[in-house]
C-alpha positions in Angstrom: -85.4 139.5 -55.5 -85.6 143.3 -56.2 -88.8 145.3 -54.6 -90.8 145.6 -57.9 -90.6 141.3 -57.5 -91.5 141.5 -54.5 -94.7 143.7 -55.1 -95.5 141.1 -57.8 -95.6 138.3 -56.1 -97.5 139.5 -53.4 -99.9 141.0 -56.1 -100.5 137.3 -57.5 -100.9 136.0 -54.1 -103.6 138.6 -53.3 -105.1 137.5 -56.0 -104.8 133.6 -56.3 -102.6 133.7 -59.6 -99.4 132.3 -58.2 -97.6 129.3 -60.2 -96.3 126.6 -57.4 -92.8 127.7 -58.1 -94.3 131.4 -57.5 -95.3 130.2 -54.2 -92.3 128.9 -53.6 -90.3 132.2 -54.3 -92.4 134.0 -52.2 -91.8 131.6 -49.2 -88.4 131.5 -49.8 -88.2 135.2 -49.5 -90.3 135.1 -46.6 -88.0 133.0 -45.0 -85.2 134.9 -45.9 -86.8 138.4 -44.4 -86.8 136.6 -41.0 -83.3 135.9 -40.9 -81.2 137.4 -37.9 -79.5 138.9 -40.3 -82.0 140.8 -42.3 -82.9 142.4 -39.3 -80.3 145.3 -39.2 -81.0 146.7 -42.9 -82.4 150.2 -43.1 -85.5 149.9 -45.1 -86.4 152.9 -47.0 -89.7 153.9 -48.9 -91.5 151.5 -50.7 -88.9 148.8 -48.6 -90.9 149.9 -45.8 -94.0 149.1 -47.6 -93.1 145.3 -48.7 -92.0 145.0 -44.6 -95.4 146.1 -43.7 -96.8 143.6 -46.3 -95.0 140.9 -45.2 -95.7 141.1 -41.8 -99.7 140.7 -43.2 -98.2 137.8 -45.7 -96.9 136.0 -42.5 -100.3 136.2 -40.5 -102.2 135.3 -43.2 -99.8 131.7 -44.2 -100.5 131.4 -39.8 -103.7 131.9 -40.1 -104.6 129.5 -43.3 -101.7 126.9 -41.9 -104.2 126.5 -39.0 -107.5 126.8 -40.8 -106.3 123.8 -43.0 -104.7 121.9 -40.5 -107.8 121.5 -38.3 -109.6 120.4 -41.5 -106.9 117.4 -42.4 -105.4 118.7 -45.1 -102.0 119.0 -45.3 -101.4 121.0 -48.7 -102.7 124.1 -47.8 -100.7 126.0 -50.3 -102.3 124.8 -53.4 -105.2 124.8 -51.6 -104.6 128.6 -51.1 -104.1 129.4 -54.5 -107.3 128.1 -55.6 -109.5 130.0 -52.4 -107.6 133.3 -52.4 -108.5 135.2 -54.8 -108.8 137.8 -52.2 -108.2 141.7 -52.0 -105.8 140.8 -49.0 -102.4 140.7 -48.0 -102.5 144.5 -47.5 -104.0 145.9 -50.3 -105.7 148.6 -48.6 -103.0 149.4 -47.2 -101.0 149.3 -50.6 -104.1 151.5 -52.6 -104.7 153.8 -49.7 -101.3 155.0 -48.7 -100.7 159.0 -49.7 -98.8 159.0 -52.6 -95.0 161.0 -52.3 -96.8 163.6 -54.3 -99.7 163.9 -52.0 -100.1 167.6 -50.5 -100.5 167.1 -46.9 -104.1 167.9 -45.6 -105.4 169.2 -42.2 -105.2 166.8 -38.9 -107.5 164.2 -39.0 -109.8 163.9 -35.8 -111.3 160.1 -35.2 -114.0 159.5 -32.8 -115.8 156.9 -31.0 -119.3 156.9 -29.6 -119.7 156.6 -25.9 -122.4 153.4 -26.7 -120.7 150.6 -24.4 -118.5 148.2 -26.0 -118.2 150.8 -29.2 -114.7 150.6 -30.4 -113.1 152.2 -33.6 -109.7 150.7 -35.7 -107.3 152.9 -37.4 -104.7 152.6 -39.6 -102.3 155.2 -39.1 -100.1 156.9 -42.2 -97.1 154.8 -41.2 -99.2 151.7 -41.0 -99.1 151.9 -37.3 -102.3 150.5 -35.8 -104.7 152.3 -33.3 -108.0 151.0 -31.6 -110.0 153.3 -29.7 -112.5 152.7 -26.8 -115.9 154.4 -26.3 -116.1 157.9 -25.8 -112.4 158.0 -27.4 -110.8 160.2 -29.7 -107.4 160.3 -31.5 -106.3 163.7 -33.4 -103.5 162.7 -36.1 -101.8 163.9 -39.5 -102.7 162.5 -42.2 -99.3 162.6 -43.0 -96.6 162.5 -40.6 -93.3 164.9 -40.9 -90.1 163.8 -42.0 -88.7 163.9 -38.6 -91.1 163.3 -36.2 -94.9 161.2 -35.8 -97.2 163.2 -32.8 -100.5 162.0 -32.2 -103.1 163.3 -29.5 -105.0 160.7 -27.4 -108.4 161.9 -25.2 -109.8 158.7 -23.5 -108.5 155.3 -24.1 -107.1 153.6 -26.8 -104.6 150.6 -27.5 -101.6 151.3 -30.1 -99.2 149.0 -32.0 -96.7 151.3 -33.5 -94.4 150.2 -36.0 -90.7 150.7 -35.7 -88.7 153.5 -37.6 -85.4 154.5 -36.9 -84.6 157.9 -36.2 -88.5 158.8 -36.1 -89.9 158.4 -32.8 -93.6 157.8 -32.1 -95.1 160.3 -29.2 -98.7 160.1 -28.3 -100.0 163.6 -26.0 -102.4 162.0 -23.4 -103.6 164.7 -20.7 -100.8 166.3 -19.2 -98.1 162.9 -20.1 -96.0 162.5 -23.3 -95.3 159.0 -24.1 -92.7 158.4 -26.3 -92.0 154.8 -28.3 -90.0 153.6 -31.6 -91.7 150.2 -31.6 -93.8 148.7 -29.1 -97.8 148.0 -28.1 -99.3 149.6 -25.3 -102.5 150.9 -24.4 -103.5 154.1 -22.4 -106.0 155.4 -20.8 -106.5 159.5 -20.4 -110.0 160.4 -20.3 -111.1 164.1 -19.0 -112.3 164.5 -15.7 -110.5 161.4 -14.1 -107.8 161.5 -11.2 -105.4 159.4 -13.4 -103.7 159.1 -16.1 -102.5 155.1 -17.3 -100.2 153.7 -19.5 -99.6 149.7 -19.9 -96.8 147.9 -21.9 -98.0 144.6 -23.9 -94.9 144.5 -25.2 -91.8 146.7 -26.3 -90.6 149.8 -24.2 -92.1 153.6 -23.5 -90.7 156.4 -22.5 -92.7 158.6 -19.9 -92.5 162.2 -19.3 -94.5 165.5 -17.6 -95.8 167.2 -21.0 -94.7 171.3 -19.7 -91.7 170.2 -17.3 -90.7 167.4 -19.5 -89.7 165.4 -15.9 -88.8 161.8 -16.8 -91.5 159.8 -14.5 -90.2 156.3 -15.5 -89.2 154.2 -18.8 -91.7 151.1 -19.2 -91.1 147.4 -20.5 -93.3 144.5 -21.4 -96.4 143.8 -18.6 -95.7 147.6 -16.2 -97.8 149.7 -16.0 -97.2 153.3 -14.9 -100.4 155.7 -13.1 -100.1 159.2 -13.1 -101.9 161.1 -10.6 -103.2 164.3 -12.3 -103.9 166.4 -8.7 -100.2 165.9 -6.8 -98.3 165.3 -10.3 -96.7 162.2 -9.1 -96.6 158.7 -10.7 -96.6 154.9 -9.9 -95.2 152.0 -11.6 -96.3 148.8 -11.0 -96.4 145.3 -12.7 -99.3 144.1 -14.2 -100.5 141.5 -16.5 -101.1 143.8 -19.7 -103.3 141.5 -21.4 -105.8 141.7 -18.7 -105.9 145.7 -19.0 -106.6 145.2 -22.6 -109.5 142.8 -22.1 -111.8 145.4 -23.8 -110.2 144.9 -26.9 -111.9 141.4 -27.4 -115.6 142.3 -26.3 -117.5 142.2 -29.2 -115.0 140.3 -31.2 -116.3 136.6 -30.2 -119.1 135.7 -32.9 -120.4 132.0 -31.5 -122.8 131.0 -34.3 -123.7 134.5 -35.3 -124.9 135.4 -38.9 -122.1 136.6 -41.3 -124.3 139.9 -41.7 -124.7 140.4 -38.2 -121.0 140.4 -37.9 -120.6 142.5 -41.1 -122.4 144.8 -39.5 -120.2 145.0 -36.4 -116.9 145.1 -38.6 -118.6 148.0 -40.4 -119.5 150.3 -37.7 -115.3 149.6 -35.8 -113.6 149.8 -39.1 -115.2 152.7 -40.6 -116.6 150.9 -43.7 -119.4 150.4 -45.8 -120.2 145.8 -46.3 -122.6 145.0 -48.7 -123.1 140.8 -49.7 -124.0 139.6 -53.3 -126.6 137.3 -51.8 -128.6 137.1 -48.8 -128.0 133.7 -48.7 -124.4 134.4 -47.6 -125.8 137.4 -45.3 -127.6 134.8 -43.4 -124.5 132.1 -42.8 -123.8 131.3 -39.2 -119.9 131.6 -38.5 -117.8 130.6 -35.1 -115.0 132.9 -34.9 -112.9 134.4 -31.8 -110.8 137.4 -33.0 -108.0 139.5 -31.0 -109.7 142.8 -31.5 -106.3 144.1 -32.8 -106.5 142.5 -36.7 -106.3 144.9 -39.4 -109.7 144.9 -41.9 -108.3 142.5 -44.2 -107.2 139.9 -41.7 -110.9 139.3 -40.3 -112.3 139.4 -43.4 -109.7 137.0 -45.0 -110.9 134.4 -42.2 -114.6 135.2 -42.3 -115.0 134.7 -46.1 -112.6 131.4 -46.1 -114.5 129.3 -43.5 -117.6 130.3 -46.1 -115.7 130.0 -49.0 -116.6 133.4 -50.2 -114.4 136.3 -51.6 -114.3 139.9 -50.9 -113.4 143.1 -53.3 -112.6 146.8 -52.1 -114.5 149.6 -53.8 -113.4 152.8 -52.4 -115.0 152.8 -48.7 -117.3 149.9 -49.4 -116.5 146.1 -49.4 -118.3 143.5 -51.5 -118.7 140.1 -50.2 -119.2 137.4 -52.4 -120.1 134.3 -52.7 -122.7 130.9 -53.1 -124.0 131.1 -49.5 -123.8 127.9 -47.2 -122.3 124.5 -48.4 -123.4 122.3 -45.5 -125.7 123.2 -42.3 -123.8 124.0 -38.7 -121.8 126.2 -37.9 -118.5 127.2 -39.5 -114.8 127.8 -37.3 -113.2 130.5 -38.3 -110.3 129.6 -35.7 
């Protein structure tokens, strides 16, 4: 299938309008995407957009494969065509992205407040993913250059940078330059402290002295290298990364929690504005245990399909829909 059939389909799914042999098409191109041998092709412009969207396509069939699953039901694809008519799949992604005729604006500068437990997500202009701690901040373009993609880190934050050839990814942290070209990691510069830290979930980094550009050491899955700011000398180390990134899931466990009271939470990390159609589905109880790392429209697609609810993008401002509560108790979301 060419790209524009691609964007179709994935339009229709979005949007609950696919045929069964639609759905089929579209699995059977998923399927095809994870072959060994699809993995060498150089994707290019809006190729690299139907990647991205696949990789949401993929988490979303997981997600809803499980979801039905642990109901009983066993055909959860036509059972998806009739829920979804969601603004998923990457559609903010796909309706926010700068256009190629887009002038490039000033750096953009996100912030966290230093209220414990405060964290930020950002979605950066290669689709590369960013959560920031409290009392964090992250200075970026809002659109990188042809040749290279520089961002500067001040405090802590936890990135998931997506993979282009030829066009590495460098993060400026205190007096270290990190460099990757596809990889998660988190680290962890704020001002004033002894050290600098940089740990590998997965992937590899490069690490080096901004000014002398010395090499201190090239990182892989679960190291962890610690700079010392004072003697300029560093340590590598193994570690279990998903420990050092236990931050990323405070806040993110809702046992029994009102759907608005979650809303609210989801506002205030991904920078947007949640309003309900009803009260009665503000005030639905929901069970759900999320990574901390999801884009937008991956929490919200499993929040509003345990309550059978849909959800619209309007500019900044998300519209949650739907008749409120079907049965009393408490809904899983996973």
């Amino acid at each position: 299938m060419s790209v524009t059939d691609i964007r179709q389909l994935l339009e229709k799914y979005q949007a609950g309008t696919c045929t069964p042999e639609e759905l089929e098409a579209l699995e059977a191109w998923y399927e095809n995407f994870r072959h060994p041998d699809v993995a060498d092709m150089k994707w290019e412009a809006d190729e690299v957009l139907t990647a991205s969207l696949m990789q949401d396509f993929k988490e979303m069939q997981r997600r809803k494969e499980k979801l039905f699953r642990s109901n009983g039901r066993s055909n959860w694809w036509k059972a998806a065509a009739v829920i979804i008519p969601l603004a998923g799949i990457g559609t903010f992604m796909w309706m926010s992205r700068p256009s190629a005729t887009t002038a490039i604006s000033g750096p953009v500068l996100a912030e966290v407040p230093t209220r414990p437990d405060s964290k930020r997500f950002i979605l950066l202009p290669d689709s590369s993913t960013v959560v920031l701690r409290e009392g964090s901040t992250l200075l970026y373009p809002a659109e990188f250059s042809d040749g290279e993609r520089v961002v500067t880190l001040t405090g802590e934050g936890y990135f998931d940078v997506r993979e282009q050839p030829g066009k590495p990814f460098r993060i400026r942290s205190g007096k270290l330059l990190t460099t990757v070209l596809g990889t998660a990691f988190s680290i962890k510069a704020y001002p004033g402290q002894e050290h600098v830290t940089v740990t590998v979930s997965r992937g590899k980094v490069k690490i080096e002295e901004q000014e002398s550009n010395r090499l201190l050491g090239i990182l892989g899955q679960d190291q962890q290298i610690v700079y010392e700011n004072a003697a300029s000398v560093a340590e590598t180390r193994p570690v279990k990364a998903e420990e050092s990134v236990a931050w990323l899931k405070k806040g993110m466990d809702f046992n029994s929690v009102p759907f608005g009271d979650i809303a609210q939470q989801i506002s205030e990390q991904y920078q947007v504005k949640i309003e309900f159609a009803s009260n009665e589905l503000r005030n639905c109880r929901i069970r759900a245990t999320f990574d901390g790392t999801e884009t937008l429209d991956q929490v919200l697609f499993v929040l509003c399909t345990v309550r059978n609810a849909t959800y619209t993008h309007r500019g900044n401002t998300v519209i949650i829909s739907g008749e409120g509560c079907q049965y009393e108790g408490d809904a899983p979301a996973n």
